[in-house]
C-alpha positions as CSV (number, residue, x, y, z in Angstrom):
1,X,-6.2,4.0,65.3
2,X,-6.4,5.0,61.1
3,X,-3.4,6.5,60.2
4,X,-4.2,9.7,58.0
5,X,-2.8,9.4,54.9
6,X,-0.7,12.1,53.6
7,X,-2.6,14.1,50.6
8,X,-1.1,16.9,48.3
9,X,-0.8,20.3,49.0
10,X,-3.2,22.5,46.4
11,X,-1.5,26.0,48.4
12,X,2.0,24.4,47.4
13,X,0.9,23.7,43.6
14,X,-1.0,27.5,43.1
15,X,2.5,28.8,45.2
16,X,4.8,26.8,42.3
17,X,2.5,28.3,39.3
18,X,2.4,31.9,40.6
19,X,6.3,31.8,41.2
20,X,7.1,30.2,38.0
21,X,5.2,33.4,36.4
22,X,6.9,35.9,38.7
23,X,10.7,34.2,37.7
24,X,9.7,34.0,33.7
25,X,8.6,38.0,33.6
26,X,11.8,38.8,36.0
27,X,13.9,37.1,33.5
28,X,12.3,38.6,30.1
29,X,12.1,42.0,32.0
30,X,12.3,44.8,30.3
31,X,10.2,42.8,26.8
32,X,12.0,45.1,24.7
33,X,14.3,44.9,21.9
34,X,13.9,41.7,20.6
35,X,16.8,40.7,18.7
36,X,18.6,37.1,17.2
37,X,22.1,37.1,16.0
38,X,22.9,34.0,15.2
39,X,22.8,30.5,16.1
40,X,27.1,30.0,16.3
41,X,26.8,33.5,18.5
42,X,24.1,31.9,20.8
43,X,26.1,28.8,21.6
44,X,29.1,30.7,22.4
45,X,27.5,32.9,24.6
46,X,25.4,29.6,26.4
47,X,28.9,28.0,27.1
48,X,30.9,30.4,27.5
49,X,32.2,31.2,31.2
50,X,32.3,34.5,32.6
51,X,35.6,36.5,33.4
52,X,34.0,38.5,36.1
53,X,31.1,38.2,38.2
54,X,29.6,40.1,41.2
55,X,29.1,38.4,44.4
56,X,25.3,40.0,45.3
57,X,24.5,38.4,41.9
58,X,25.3,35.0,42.2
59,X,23.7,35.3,45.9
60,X,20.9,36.9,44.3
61,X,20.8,33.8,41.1
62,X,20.8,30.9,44.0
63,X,18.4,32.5,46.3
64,X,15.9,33.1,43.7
65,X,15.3,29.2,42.9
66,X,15.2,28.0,46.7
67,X,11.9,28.8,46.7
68,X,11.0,27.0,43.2
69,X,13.4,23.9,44.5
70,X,11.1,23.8,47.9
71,X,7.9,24.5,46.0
72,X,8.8,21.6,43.5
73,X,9.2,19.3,46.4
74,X,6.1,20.0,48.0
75,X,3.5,19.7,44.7
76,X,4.9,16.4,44.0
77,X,4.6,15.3,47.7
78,X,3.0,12.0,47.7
79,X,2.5,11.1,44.6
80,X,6.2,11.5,44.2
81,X,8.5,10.5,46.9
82,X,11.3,13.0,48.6
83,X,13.7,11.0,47.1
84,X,13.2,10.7,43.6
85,X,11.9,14.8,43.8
86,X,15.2,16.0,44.9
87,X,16.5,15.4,41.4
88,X,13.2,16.0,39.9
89,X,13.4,19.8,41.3
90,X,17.1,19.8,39.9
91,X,16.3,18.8,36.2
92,X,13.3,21.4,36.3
93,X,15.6,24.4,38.0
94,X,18.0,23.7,35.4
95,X,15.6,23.6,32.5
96,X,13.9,26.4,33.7
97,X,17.4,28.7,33.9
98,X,18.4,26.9,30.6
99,X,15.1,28.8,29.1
100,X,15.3,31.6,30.6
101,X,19.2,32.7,29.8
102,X,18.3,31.4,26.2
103,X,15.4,33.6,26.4
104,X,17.9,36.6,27.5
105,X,20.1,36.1,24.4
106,X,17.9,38.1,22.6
107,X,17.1,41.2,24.9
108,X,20.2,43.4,24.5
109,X,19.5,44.4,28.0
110,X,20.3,41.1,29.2
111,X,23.4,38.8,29.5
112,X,22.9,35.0,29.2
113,X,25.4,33.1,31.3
114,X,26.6,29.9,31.9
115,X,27.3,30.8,35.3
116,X,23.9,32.2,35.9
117,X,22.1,28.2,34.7
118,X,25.1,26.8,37.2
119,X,23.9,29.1,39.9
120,X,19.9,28.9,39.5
121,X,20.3,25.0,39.6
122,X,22.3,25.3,42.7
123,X,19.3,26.8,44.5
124,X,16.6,25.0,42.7
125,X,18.8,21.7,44.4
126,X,19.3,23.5,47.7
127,X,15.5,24.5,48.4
128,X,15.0,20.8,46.9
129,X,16.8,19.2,49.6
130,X,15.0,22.0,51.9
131,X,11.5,21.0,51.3
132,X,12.7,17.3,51.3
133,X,13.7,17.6,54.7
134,X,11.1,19.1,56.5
135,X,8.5,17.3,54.5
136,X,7.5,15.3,57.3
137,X,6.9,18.3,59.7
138,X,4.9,20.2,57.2
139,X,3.0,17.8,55.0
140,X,2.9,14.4,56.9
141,X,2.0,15.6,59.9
142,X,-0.9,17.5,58.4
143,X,0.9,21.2,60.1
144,X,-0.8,23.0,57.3
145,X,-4.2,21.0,56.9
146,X,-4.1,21.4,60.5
147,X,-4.0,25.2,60.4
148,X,-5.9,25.3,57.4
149,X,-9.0,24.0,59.3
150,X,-8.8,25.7,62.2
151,X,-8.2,29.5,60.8
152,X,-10.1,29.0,57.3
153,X,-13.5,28.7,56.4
154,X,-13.4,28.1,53.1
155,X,-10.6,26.4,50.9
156,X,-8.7,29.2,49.4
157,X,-5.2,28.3,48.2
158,X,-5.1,30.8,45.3
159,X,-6.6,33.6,47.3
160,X,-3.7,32.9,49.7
161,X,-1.2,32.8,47.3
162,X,-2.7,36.7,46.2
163,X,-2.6,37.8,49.6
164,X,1.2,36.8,50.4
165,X,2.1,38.4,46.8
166,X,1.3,41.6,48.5
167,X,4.3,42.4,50.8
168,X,6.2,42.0,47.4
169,X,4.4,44.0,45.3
170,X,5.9,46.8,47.8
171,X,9.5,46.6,45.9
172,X,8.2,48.0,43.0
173,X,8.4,52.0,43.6
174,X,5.1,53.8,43.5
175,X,4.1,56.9,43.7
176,X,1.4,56.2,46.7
177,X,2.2,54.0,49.2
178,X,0.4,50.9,48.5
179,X,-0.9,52.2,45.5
180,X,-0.9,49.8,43.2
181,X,-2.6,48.9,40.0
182,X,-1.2,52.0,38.0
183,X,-1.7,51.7,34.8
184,X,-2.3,54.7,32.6
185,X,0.8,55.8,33.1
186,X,2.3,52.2,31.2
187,X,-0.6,52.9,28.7
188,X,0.3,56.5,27.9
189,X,3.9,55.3,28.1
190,X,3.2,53.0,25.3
191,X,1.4,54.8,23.1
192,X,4.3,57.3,22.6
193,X,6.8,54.2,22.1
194,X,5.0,52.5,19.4
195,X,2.6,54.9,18.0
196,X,4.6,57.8,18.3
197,X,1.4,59.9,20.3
198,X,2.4,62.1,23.1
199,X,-0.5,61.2,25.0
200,X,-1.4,61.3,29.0
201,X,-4.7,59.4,29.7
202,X,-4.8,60.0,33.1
203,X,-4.8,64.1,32.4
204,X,-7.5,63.5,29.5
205,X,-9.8,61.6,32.4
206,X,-9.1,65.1,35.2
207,X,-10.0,67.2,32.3
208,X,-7.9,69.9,33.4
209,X,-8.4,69.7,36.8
210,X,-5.7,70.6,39.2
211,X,-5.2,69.7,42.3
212,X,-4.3,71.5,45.4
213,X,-1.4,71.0,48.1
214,X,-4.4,70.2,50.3
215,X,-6.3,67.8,47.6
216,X,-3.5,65.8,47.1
217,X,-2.5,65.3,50.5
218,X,-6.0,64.0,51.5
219,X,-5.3,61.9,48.2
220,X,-2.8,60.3,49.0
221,X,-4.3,59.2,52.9
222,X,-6.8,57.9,50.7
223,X,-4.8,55.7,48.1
224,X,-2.7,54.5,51.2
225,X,-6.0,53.7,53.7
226,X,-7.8,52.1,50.6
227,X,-4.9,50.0,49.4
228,X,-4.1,48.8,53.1
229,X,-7.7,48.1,54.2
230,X,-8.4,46.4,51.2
231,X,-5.6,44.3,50.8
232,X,-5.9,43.3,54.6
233,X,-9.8,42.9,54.4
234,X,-9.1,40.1,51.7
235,X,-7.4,38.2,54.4
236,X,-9.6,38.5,57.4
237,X,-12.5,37.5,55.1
238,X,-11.0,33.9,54.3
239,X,-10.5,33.8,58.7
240,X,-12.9,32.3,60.6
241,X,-13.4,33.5,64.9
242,X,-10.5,30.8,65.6
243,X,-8.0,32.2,63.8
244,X,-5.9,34.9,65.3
245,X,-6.8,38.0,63.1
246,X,-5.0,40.8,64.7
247,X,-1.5,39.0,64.9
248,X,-2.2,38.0,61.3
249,X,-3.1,41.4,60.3
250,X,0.0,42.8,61.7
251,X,1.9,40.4,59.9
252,X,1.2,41.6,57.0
253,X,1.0,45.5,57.0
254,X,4.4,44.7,59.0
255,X,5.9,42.6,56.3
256,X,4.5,45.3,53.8
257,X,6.1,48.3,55.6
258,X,9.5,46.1,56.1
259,X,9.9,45.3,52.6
260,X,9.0,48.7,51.1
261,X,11.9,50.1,53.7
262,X,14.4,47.8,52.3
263,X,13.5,47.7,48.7
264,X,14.0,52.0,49.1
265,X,17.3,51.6,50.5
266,X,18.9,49.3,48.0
267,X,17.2,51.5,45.0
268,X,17.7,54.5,46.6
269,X,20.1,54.6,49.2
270,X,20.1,54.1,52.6
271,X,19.3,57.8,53.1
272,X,16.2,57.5,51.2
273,X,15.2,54.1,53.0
274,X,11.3,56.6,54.8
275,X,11.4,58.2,51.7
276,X,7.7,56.7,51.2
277,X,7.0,57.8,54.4
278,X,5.3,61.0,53.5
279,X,2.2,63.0,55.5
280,X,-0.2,61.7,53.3
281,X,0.9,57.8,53.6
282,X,1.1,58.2,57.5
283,X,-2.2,59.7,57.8
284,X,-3.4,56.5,55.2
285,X,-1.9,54.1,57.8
286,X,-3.5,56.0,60.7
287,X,-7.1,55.9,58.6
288,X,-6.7,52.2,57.1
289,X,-6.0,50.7,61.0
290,X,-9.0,52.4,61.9
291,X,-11.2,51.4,59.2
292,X,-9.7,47.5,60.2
293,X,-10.7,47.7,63.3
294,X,-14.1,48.5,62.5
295,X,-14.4,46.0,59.2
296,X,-12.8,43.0,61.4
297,X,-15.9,42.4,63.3
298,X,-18.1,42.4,59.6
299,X,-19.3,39.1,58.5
300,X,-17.0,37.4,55.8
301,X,-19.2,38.1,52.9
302,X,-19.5,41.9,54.1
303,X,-15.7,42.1,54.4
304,X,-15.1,40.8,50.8
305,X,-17.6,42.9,49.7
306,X,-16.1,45.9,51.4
307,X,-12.5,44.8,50.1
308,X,-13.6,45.2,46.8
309,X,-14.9,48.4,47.1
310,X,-11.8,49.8,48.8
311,X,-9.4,48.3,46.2
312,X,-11.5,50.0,43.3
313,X,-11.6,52.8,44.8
314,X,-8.1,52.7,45.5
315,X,-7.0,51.8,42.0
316,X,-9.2,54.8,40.6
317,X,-7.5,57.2,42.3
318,X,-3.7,55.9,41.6
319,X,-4.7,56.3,38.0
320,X,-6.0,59.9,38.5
321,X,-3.9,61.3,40.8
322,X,-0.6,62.7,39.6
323,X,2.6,61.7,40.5
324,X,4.3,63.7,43.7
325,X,7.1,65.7,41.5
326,X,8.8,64.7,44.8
327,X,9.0,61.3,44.4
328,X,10.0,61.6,40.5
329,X,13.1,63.2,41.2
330,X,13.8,60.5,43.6
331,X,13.2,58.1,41.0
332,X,15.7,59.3,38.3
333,X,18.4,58.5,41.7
334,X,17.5,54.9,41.4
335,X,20.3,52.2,41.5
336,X,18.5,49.6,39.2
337,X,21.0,47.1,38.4
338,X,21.3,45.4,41.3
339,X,17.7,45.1,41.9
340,X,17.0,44.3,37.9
341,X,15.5,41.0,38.0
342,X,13.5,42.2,41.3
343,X,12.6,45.4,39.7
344,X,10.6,43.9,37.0
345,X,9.1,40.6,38.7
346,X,7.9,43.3,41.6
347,X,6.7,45.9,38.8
348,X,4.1,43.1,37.4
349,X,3.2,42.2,40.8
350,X,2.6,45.9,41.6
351,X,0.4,46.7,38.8
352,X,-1.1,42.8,38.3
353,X,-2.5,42.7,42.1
354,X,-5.6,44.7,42.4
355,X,-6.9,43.2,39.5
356,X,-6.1,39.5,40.6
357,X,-7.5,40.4,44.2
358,X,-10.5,41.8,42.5
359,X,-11.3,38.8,40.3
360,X,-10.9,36.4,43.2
361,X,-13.0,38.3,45.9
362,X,-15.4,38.0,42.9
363,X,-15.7,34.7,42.4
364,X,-18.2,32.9,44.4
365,X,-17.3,31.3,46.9
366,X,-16.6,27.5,47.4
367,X,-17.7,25.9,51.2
368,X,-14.6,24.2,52.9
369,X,-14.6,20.4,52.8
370,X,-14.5,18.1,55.7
């Protein structure tokens, strides 16, 4: 019998690129105040060792490179053995965090740290040693390939890599439960920094209209059933009739939900964990399950087609629609530092994910090869 030789993993290299992006804008997060001292301040502050440090932080440092340690692993898988990639993933965690702190010298925001480079390596060389070891279940035995050809009909690795970005985009507080893509509010926000014009684009696009209790309630459903269906109609498009699409499904308006509840309770407090849970996003759950149920039996070019639609329409309406006064008093409660590096990494992915979802249901589409 031929032996199937082990080939690389294209989901594993688009998973490596995306993350790299997501760790580089959490690090630089907030982009503002840009600032050099000078060179003898920056190498005392690169080698210097903290007096104090906080516990969730240094958790929060090592688990944040697992992922890029295990990811490293698998892109170089075969061309680059387990062995050699263990160190491989190390030099590149450490460069990476060398960047990055050297980078946060000159936000005033930030802190660079030695102990923060020491950490981040630690958990680029844990999820190194990780990936190396379950290699052979995943890669060698052809696990993924495996599933890959019997769920998929058509090669997708990016579009998968968009679709799992979506339960984190739920960190980032919004104003409409999966409600993402807001961005005349940042525009607005940034024309009064740096032009000094108090303007609100959204309000100049209503032209005066108000809405009512009602209106925005029946908003709201619609934002929530839009962003749900859409999001989830992406995935069952790339599915073909082997794959199991409900359990799937649930996966990830579960993983969505479960997210959004944790990220609330360690921004908000534990008492505000259902804050998002309001009458308009229950009844948007209620309608986007139902509009699922219907879409799931479309063909795969109707379902991407119908994504579309329901993420534009989705993404109009979070620009229109005002925020809930509501949820803005909630928001001056928030307990960002904790949740810093994870507050701006999920604010990019929040407003950054319609539009990527958009461009790739676009594209056309590429048959699966044998």
């Amino acid at each position: 019998m031929t032996s199937v030789e082990p080939s690389a993993s294209p989901f594993s290299r688009a998973c490596l690129v995306a993350y790299t992006v997501l760790i580089i804008y959490a690090s630089c997060y907030p982009f503002s105040g840009w600032q050099f001292e000078t060179l003898a301040a920056y190498l005392d502050q690169i080698q210097e060792w903290p007096h104090y440090w906080i516990r969730f932080d240094i958790l929060i440092n090592v688990i944040g490179y697992i992922p890029f340690g295990v990811l490293i692993v698998f892109s170089c898988y075969p061309k680059i053995s387990r062995t050699w990639s263990i160190p491989l993933a190390l030099l590149c965690g450490l460069l990476l965090s060398f960047c990055m702190e050297s980078l946060q010298f000159l936000l005033p925001s930030r802190v660079t740290s030695l102990l923060d480079i020491v950490t981040n390596s630690s958990g680029a060389l844990i999820g190194a040693l990780i990936g190396a070891a379950v290699t052979p279940a995943i890669l060698d035995n052809g696990k993924l390939n495996s599933l890959r050809s019997n769920w998929l009909w058509r090669e997708s690795p990016r579009e998968i890599v968009i679709i799992g970005l979506w339960p984190l985009a739920q960190i980032f507080p919004q104003a409409f439960l999966f409600g993402h893509g807001q961005v005349l509010n940042l525009l607005s926000q940034a024309a009064e920094t740096y032009l000094d014009i108090s303007i609100d684009f959204s309000a100049i696009l209503r032209q005066g209209v108000e809405l009512s209790a009602e209106l925005y309630l029946i908003s709201e459903a619609i934002i929530t059933a839009c962003g749900c269906a859409g999001a989830i109609l992406f995935a069952l498009s790339l599915l073909n009739r082997h794959a199991p699409k409900f359990r799937l499904s649930s996966l990830i308006l579960l993983g969505g939900l479960c997210i959004k509840t944790l990220a609330s309770a360690l921004m908000f407090g534990q008492e505000n964990a259902f804050a998002w849970l309001t009458p308009g996003a229950q009844g948007g759950i209620m309608i986007g399950i139902l509009m699922l149920y219907g879409f799931s039996f479309a063909p795969n070019h109707a379902q991407r087609r119908l994504s579309i639609l329901l993420l534009l329409i989705s993404l109009v309406l979070v620009n229109l629609i005002p925020s809930n006064p509501y949820f803005l008093n909630t928001l001056q409660n928030m307990v960002q530092g904790k949740m810093l590096n994870f507050y701006g990494a999920a604010q990019f992915l929040a407003i950054a994910w319609p539009f990527s979802a958009i461009w790739y249901l676009s594209k056309p589409h590429r048959p699966k090869s044998n």
